[in-house]
N, CA, C and O atoms as a CHARMM CRD file, in Angstrom:
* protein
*
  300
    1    1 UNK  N     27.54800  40.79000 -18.26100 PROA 1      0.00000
    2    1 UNK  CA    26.55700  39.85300 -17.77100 PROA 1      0.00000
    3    1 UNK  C     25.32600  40.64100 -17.35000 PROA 1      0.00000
    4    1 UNK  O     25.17700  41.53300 -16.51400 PROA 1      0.00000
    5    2 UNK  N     24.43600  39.99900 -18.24200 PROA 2      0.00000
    6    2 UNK  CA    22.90700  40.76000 -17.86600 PROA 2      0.00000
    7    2 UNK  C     22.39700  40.40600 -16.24600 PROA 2      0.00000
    8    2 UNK  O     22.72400  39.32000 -15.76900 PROA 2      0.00000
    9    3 UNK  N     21.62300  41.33000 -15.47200 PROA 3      0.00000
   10    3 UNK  CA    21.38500  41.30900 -14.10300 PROA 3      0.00000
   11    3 UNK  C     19.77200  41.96300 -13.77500 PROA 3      0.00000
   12    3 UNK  O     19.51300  43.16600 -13.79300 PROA 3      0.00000
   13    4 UNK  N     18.85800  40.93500 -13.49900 PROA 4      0.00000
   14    4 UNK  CA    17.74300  40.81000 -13.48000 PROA 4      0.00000
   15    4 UNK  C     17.13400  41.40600 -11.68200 PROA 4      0.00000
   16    4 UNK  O     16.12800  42.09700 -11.52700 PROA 4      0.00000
   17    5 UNK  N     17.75000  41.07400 -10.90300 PROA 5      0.00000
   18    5 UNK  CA    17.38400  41.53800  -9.58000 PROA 5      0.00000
   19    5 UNK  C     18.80400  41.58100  -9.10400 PROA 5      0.00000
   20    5 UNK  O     19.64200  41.63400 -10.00400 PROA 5      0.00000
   21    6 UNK  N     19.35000  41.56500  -7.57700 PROA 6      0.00000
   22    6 UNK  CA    20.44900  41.51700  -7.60200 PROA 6      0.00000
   23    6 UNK  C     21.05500  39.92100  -7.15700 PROA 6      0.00000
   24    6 UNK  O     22.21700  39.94000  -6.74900 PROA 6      0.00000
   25    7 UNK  N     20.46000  38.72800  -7.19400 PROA 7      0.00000
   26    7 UNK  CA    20.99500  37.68300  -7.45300 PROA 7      0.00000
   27    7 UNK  C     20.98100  36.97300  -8.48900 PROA 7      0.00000
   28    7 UNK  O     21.72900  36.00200  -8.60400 PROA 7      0.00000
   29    8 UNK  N     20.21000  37.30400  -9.32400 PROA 8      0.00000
   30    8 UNK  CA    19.52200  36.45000 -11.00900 PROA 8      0.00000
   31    8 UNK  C     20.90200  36.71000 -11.98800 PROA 8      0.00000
   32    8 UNK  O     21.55400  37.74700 -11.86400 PROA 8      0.00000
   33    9 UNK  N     21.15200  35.99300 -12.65600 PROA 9      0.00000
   34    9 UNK  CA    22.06300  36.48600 -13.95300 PROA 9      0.00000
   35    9 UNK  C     21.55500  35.59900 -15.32400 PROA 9      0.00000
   36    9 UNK  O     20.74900  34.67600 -15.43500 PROA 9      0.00000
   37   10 UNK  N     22.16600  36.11400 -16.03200 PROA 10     0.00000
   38   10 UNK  CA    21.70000  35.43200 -17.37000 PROA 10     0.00000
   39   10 UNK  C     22.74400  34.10500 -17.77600 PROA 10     0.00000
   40   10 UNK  O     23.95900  33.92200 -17.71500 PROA 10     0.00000
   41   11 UNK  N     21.72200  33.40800 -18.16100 PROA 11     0.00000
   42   11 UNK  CA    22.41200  31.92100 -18.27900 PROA 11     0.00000
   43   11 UNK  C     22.72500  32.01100 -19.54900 PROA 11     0.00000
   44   11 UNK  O     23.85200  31.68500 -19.92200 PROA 11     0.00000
   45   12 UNK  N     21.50500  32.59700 -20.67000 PROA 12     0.00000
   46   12 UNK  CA    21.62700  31.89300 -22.40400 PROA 12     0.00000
   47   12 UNK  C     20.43400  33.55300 -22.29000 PROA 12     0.00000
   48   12 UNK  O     19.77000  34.06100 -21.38600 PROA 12     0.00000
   49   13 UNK  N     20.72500  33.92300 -23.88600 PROA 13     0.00000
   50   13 UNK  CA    19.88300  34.93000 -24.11800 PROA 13     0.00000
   51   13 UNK  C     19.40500  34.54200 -26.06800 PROA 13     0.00000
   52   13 UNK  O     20.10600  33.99600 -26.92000 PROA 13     0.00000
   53   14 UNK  N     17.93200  35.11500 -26.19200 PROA 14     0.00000
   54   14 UNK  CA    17.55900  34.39900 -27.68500 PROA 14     0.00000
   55   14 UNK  C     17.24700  33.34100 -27.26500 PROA 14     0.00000
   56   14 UNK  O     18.41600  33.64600 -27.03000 PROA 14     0.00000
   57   15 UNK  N     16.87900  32.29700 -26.87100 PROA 15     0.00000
   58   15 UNK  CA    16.73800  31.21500 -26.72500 PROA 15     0.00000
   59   15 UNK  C     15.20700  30.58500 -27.74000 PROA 15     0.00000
   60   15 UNK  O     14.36200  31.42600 -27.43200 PROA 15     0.00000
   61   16 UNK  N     14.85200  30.07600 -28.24000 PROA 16     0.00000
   62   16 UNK  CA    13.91100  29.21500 -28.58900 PROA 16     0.00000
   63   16 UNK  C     12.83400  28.50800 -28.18900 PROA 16     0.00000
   64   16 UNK  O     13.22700  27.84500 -27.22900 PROA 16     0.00000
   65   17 UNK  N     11.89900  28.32100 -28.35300 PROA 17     0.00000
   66   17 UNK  CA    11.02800  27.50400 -27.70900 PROA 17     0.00000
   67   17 UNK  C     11.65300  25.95600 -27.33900 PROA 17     0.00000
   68   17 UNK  O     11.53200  25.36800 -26.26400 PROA 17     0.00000
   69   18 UNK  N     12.22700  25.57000 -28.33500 PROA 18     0.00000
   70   18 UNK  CA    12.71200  24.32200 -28.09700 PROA 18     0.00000
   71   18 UNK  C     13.89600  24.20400 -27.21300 PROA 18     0.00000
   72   18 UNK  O     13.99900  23.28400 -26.40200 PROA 18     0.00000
   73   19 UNK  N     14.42000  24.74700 -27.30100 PROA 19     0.00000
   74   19 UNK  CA    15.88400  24.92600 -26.73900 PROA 19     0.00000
   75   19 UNK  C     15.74100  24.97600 -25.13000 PROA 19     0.00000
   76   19 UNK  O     16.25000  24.35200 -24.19800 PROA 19     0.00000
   77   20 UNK  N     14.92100  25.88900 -25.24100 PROA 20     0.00000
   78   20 UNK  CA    14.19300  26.30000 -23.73100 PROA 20     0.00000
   79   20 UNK  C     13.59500  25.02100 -22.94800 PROA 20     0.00000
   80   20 UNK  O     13.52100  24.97400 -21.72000 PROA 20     0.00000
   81   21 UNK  N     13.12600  23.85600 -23.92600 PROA 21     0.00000
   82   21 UNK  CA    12.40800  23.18600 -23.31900 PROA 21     0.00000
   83   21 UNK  C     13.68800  22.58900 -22.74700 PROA 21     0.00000
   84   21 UNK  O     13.97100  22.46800 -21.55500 PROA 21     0.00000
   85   22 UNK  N     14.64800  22.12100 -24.15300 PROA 22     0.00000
   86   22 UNK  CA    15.77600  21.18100 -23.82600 PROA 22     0.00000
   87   22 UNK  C     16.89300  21.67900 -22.40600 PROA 22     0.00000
   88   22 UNK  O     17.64700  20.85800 -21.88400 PROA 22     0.00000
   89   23 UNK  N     16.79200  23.41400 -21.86500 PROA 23     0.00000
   90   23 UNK  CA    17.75500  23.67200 -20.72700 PROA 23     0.00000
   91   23 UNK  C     16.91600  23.47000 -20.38100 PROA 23     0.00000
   92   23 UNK  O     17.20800  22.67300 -19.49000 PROA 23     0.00000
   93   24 UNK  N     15.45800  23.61900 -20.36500 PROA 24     0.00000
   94   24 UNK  CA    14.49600  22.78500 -18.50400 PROA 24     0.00000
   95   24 UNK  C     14.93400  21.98900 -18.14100 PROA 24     0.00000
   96   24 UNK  O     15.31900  22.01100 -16.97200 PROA 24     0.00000
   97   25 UNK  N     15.08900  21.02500 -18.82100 PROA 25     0.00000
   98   25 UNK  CA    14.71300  19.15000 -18.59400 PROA 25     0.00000
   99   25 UNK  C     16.23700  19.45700 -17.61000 PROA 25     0.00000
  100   25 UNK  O     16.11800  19.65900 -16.40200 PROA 25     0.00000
  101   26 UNK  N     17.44600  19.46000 -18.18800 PROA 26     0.00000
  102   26 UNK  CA    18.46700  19.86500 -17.96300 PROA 26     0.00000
  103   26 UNK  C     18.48100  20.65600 -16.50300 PROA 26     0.00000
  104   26 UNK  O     18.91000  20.04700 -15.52400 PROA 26     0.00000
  105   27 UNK  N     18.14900  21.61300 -16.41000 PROA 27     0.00000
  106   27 UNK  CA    18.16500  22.67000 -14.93500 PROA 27     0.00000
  107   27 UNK  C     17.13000  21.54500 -14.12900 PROA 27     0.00000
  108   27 UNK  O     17.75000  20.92800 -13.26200 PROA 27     0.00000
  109   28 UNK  N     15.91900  21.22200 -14.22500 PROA 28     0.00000
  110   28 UNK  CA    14.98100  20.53800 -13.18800 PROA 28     0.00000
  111   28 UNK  C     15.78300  19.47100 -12.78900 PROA 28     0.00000
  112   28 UNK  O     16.04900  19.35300 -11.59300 PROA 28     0.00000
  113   29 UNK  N     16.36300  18.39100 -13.90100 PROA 29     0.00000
  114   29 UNK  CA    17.41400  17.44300 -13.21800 PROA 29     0.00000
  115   29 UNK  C     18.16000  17.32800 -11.97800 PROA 29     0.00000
  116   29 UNK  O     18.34900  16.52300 -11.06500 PROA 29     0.00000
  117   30 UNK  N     18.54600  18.64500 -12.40200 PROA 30     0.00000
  118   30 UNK  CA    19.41400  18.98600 -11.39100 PROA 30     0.00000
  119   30 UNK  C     19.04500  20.21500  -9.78100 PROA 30     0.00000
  120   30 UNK  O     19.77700  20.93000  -9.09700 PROA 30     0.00000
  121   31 UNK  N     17.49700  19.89400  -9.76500 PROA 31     0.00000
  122   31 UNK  CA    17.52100  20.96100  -8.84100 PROA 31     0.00000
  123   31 UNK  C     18.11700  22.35300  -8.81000 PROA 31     0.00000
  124   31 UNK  O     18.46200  22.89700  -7.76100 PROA 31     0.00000
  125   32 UNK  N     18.25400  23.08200 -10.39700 PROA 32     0.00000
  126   32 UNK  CA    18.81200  24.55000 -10.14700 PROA 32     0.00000
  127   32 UNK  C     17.45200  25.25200 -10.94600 PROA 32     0.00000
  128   32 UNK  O     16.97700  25.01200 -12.05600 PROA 32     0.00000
  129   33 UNK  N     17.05300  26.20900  -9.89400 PROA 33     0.00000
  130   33 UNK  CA    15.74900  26.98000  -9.97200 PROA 33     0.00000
  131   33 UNK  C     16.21100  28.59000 -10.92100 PROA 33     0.00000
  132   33 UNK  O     17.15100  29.36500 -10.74600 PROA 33     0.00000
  133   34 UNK  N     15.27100  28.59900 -11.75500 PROA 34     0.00000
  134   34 UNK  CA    15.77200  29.03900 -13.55500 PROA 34     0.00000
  135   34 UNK  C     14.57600  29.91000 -13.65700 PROA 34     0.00000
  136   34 UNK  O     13.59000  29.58400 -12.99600 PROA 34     0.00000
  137   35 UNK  N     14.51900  31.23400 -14.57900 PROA 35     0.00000
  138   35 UNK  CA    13.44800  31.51800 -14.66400 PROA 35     0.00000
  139   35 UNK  C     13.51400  32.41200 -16.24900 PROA 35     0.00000
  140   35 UNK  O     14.34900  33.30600 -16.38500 PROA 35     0.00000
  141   36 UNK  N     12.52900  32.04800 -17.40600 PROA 36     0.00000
  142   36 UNK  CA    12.25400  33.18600 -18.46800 PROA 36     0.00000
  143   36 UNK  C     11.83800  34.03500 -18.63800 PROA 36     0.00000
  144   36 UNK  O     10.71300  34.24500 -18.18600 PROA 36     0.00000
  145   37 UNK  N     12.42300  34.87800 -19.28800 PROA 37     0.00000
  146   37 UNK  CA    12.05200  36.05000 -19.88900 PROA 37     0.00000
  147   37 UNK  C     11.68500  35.99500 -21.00100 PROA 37     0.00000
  148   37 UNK  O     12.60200  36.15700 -21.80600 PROA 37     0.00000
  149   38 UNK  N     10.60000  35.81400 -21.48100 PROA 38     0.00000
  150   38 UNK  CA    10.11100  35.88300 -23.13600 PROA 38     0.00000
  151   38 UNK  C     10.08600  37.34000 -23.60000 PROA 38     0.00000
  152   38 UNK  O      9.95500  38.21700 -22.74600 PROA 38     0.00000
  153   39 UNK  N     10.18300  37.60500 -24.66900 PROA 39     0.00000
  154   39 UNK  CA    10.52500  38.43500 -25.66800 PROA 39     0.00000
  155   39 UNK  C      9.58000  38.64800 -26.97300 PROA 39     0.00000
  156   39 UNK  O     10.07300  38.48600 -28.08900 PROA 39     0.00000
  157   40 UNK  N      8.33600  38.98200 -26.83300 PROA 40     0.00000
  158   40 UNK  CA     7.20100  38.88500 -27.56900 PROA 40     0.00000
  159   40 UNK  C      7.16800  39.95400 -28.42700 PROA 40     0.00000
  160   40 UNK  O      7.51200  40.98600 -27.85100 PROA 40     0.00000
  161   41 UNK  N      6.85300  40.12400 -29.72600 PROA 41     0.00000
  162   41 UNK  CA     6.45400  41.09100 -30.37500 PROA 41     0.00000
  163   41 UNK  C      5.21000  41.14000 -30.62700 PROA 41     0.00000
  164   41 UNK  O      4.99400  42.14800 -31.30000 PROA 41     0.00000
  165   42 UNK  N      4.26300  40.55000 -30.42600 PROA 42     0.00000
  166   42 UNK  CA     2.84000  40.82100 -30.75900 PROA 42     0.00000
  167   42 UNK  C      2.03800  40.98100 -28.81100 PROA 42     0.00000
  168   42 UNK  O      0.85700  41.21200 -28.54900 PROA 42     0.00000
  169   43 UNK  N      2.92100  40.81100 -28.03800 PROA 43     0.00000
  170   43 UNK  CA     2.32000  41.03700 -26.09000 PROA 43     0.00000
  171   43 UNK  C      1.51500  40.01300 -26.08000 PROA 43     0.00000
  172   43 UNK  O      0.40900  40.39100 -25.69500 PROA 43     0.00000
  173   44 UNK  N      1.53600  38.78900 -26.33900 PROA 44     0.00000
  174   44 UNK  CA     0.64100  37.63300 -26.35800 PROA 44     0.00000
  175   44 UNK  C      1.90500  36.68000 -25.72900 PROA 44     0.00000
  176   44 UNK  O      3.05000  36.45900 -26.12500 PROA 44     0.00000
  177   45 UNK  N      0.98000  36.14800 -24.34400 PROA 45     0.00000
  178   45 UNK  CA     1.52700  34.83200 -23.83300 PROA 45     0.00000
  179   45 UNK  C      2.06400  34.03300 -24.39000 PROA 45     0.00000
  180   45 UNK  O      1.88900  34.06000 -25.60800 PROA 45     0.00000
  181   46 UNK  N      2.82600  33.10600 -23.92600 PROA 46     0.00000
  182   46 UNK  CA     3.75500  32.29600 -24.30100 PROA 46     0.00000
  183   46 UNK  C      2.99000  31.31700 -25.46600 PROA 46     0.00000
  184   46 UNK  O      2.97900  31.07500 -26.67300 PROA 46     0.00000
  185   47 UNK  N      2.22900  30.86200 -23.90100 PROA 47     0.00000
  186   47 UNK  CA     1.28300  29.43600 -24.76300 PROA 47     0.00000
  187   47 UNK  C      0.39300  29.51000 -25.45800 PROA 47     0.00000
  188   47 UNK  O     -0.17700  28.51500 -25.90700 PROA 47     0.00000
  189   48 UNK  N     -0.16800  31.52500 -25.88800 PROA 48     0.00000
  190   48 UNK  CA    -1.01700  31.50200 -26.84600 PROA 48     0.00000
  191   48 UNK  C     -0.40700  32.07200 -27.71300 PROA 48     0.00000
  192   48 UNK  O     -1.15000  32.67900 -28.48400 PROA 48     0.00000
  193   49 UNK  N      1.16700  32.18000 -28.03500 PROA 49     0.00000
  194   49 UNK  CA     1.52500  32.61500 -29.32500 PROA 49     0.00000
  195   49 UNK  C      2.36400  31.18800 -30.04200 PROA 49     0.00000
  196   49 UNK  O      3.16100  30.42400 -29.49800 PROA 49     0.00000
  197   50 UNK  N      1.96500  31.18800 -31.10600 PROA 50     0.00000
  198   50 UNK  CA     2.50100  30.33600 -31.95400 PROA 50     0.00000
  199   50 UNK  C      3.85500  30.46300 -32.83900 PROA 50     0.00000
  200   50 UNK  O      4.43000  29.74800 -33.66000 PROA 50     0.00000
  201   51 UNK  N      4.07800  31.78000 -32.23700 PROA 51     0.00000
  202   51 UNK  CA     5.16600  31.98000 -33.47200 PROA 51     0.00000
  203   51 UNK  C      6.55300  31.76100 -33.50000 PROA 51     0.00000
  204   51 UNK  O      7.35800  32.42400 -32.84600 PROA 51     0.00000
  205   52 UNK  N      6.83900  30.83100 -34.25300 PROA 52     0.00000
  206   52 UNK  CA     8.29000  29.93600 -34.21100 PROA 52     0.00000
  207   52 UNK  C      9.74800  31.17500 -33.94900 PROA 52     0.00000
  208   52 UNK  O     10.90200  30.75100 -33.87500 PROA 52     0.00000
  209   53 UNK  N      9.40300  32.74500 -33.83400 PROA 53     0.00000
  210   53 UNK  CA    10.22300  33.34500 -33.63900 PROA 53     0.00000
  211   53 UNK  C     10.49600  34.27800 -32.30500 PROA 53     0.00000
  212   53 UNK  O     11.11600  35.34000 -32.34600 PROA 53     0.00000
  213   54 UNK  N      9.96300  33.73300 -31.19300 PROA 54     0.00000
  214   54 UNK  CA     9.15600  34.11700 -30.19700 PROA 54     0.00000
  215   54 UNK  C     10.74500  33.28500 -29.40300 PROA 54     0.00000
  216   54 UNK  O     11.13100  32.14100 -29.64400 PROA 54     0.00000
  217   55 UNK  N     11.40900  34.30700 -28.43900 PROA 55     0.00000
  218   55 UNK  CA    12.80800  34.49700 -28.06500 PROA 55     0.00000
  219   55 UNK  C     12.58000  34.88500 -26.44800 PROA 55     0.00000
  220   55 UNK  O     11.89900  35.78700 -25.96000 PROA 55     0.00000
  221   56 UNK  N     13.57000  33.65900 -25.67600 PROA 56     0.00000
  222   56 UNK  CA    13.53000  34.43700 -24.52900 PROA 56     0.00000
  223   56 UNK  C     14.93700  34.03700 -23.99300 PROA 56     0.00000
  224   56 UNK  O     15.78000  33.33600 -24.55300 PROA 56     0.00000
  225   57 UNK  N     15.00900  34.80400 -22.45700 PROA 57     0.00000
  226   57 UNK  CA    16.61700  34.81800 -21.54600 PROA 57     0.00000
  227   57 UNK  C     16.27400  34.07300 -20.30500 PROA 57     0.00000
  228   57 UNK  O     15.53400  34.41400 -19.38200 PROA 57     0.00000
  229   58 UNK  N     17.00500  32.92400 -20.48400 PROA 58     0.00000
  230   58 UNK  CA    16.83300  32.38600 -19.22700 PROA 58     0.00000
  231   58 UNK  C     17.53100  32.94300 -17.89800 PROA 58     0.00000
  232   58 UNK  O     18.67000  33.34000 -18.14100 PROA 58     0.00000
  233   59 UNK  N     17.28700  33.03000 -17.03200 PROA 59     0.00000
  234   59 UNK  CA    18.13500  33.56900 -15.84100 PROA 59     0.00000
  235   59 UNK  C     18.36700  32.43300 -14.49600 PROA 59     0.00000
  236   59 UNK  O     17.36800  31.75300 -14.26400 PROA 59     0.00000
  237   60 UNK  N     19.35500  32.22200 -13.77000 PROA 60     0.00000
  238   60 UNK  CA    19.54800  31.52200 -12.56100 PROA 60     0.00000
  239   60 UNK  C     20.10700  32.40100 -11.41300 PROA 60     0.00000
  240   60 UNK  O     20.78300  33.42600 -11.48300 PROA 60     0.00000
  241   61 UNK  N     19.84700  32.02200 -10.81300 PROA 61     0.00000
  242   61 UNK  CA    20.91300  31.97800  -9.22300 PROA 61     0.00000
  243   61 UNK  C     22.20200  32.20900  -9.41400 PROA 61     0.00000
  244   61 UNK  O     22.92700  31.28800  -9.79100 PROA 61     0.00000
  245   62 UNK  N     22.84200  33.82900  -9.12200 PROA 62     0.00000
  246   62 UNK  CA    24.12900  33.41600  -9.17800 PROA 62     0.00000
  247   62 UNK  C     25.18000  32.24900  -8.75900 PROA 62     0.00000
  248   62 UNK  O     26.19400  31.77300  -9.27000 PROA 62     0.00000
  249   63 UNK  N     24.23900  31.97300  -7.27400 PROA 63     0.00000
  250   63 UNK  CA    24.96700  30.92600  -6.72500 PROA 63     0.00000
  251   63 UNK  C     25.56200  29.29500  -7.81500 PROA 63     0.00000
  252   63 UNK  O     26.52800  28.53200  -7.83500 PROA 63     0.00000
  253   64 UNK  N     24.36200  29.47200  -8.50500 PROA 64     0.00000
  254   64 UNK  CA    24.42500  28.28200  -9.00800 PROA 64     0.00000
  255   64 UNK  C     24.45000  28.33700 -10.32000 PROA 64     0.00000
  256   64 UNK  O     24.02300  27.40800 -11.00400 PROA 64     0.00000
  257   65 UNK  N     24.93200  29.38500 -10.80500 PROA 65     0.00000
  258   65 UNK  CA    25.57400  29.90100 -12.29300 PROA 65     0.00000
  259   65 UNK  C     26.68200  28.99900 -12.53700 PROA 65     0.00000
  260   65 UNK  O     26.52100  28.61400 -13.69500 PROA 65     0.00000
  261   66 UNK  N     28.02600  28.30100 -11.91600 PROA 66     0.00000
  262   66 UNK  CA    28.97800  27.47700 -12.63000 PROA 66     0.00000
  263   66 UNK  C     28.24100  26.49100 -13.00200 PROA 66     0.00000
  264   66 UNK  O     28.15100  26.28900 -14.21300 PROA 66     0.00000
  265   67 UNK  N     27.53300  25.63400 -12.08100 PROA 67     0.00000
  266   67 UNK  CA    26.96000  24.53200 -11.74600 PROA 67     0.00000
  267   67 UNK  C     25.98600  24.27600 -13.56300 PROA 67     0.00000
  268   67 UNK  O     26.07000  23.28300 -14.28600 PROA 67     0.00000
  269   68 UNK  N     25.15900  25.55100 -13.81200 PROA 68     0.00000
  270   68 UNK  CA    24.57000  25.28200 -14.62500 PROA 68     0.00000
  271   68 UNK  C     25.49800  25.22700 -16.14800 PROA 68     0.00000
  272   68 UNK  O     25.69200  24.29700 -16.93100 PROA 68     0.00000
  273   69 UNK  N     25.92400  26.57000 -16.15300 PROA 69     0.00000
  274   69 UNK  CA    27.00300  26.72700 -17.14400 PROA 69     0.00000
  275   69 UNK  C     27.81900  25.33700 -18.03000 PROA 69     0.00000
  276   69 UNK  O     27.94500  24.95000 -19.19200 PROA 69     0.00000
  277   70 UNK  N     28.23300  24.93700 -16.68500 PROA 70     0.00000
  278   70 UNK  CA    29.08700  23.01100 -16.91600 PROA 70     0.00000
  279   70 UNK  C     27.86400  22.48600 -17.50900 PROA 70     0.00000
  280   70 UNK  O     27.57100  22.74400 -18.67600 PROA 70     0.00000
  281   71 UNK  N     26.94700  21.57100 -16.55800 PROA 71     0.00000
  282   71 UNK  CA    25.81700  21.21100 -17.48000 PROA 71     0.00000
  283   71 UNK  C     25.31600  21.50500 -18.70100 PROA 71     0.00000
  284   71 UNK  O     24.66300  20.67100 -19.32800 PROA 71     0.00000
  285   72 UNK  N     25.58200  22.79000 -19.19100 PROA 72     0.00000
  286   72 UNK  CA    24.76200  22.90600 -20.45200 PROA 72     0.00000
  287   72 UNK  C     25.31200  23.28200 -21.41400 PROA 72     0.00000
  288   72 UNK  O     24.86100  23.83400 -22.41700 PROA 72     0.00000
  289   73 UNK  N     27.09300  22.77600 -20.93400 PROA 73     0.00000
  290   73 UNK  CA    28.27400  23.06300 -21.88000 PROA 73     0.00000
  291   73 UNK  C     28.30600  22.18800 -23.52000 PROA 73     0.00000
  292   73 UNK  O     28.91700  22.68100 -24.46800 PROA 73     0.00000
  293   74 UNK  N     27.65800  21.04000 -23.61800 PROA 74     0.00000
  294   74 UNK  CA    27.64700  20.09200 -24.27200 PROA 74     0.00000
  295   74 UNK  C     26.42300  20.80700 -25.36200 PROA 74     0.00000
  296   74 UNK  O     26.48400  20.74900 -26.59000 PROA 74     0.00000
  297   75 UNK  N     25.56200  21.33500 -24.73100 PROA 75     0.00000
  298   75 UNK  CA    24.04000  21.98300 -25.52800 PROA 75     0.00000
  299   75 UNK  C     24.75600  23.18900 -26.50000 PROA 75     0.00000
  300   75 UNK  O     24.05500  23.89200 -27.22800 PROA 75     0.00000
């Protein structure tokens, strides 16, 4: 398990633009506070790169790592 500070862990890694949108909607629902890591190959922002291959790792709260896990078992 990837480890970002010492409470953050990795939820989903690779993730998609879309996909990403679809665990937001999902994590905000539910009040569990989430954060990305994009994965850029050209060092261009999120919202000014266009490129459909543009990959990131979402991370949560250990605390609230089962909580999300269940939720986004179905995704």
């Amino acid at each position: 398990m990837s480890e970002v500070g010492t409470n953050e862990r990795l939820l989903r890694s690779d993730v998609t633009l879309e996909e990403s949108r679809k665990i937001e909607r999902v994590l905000r629902r539910n009040n569990i506070s989430y954060f990305e890591k994009w994965n850029f190959h050209t060092g261009v922002f999120k919202f000014l790169n266009n490129s459909k291959n543009s990959k990131c790792d979402i991370y949560v709260h250990m605390d609230s790592m089962d909580k999300a896990k269940e939720l986004l078992a179905d995704m």
